[in-house]
C-alpha positions in Angstrom: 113.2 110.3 -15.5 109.5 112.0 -14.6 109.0 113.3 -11.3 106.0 113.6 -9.2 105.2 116.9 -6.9 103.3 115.8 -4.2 101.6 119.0 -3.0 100.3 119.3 0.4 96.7 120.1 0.8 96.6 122.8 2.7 98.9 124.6 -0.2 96.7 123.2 -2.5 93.7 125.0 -1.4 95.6 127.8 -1.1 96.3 128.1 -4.4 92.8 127.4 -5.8 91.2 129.4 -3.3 93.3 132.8 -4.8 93.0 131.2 -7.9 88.9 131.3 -7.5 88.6 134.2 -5.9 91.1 136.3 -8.1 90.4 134.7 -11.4 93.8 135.2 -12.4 97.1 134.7 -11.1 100.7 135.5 -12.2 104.2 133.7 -10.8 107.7 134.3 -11.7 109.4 131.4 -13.4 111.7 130.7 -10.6 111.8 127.2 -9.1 113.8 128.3 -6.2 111.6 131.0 -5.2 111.2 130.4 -1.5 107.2 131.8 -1.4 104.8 133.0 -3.9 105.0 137.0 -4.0 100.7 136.3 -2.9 100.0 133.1 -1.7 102.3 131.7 1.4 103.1 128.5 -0.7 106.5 127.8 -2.1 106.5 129.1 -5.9 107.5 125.9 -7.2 104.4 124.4 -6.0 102.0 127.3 -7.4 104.1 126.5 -10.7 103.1 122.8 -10.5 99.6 123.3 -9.4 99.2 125.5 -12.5 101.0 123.4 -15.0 98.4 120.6 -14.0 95.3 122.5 -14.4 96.7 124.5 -17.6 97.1 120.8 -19.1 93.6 119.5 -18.0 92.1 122.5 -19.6 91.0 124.3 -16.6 93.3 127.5 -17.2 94.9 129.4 -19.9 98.5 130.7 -20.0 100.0 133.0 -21.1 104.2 133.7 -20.9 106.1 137.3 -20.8 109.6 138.2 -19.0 110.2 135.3 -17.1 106.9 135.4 -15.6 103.4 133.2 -16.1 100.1 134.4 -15.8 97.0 132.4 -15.8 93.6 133.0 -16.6 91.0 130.8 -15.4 88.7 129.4 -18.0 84.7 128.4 -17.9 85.7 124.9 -17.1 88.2 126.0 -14.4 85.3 128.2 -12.6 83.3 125.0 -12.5 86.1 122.6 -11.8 87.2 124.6 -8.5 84.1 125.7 -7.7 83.0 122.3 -7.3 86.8 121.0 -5.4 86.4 123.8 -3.1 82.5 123.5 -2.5 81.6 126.8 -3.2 77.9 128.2 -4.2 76.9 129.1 -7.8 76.3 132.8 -6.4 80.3 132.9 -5.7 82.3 134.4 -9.5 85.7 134.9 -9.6 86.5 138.9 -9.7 87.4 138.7 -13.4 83.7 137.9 -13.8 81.9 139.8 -11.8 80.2 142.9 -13.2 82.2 146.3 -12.4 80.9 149.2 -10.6 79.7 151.8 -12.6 81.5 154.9 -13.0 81.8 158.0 -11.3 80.1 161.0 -12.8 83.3 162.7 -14.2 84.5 159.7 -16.0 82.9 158.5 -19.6 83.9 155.7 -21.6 82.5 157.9 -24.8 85.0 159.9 -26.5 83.4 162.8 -25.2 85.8 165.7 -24.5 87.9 166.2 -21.4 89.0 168.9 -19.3 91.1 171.1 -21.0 90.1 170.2 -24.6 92.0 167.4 -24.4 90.7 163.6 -25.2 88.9 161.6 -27.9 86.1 163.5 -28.3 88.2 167.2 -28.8 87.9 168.6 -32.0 90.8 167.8 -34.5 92.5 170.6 -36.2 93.5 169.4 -39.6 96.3 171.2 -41.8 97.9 174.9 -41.1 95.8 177.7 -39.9 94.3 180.6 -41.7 97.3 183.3 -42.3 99.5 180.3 -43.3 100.9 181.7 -47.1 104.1 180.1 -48.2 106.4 181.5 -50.8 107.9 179.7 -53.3 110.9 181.5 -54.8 113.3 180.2 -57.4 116.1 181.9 -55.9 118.9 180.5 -53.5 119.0 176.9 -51.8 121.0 174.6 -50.4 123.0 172.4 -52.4 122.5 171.3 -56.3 120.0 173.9 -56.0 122.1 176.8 -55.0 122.7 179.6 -57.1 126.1 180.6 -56.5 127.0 180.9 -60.3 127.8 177.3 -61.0 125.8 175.9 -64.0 123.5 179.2 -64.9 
């Protein structure tokens, strides 16, 4: 028996409006789910909506814990770019460029407060008085002197 989910459009653009503007989305795999935890649509409906553009090619999933998440591919900009009639000028947040930093962060491994971090020196082996002894006296065990096997 195959079902059909006729969507409503409204939820519909819903859906691939987040979808656009987010770049990414992520829904628990619960078909009675009475809304989506960020879109006001019923979750069975955002779970239909993705399964149809996952299978056209438009995004890519990925599974973990009970929940999806979906990542819209190069063909999926342009597909709902071109359903929702956006401009070229308007990218998804995954694909817009980020900020740059603030002063005090670095992605170099320089070294951080404290000496901490990537970029703090490494102290290899024991330090400088270290002297062990090795005596042939005592032990634990086999190696116990305690006048067994002299």
């Amino acid at each position: 028996l195959f079902f059909i989910m006729m969507v409503p459009k409204v939820n519909r653009i819903a859906v691939y409006s987040y979808l656009f503007k987010e770049g990414v989305m992520v829904a628990k795999k619960d078909n009675f789910l009475p809304k989506h935890e960020a879109v006001d649509v019923p979750n069975l409906q955002v779970l239909c909506l993705a399964k149809s553009l996952v299978s056209r090619g438009y995004l890519r999933e990925t599974f973990n814990w009970q929940y999806k998440y979906w990542f819209l591919t190069a063909e999926g900009i342009e597909y709902l770019r071109e359903y929702l009639n956006l401009p070229a000028e308007i990218v998804p947040a995954t694909q817009k460029k980020q900020a740059t930093r603030p002063a005090g962060v670095s992605r170099e491994g320089g070294a951080r407060e404290g000496g901490y971090g990537r970029g703090a020196p490494k102290k290899a082996g024991p330090g400088g008085d270290f002297n062990p002894e090795f005596r042939r006296e005592g032990g634990f065990g086999r190696g116990a002197q305690d006048g067994y096997r002299k």
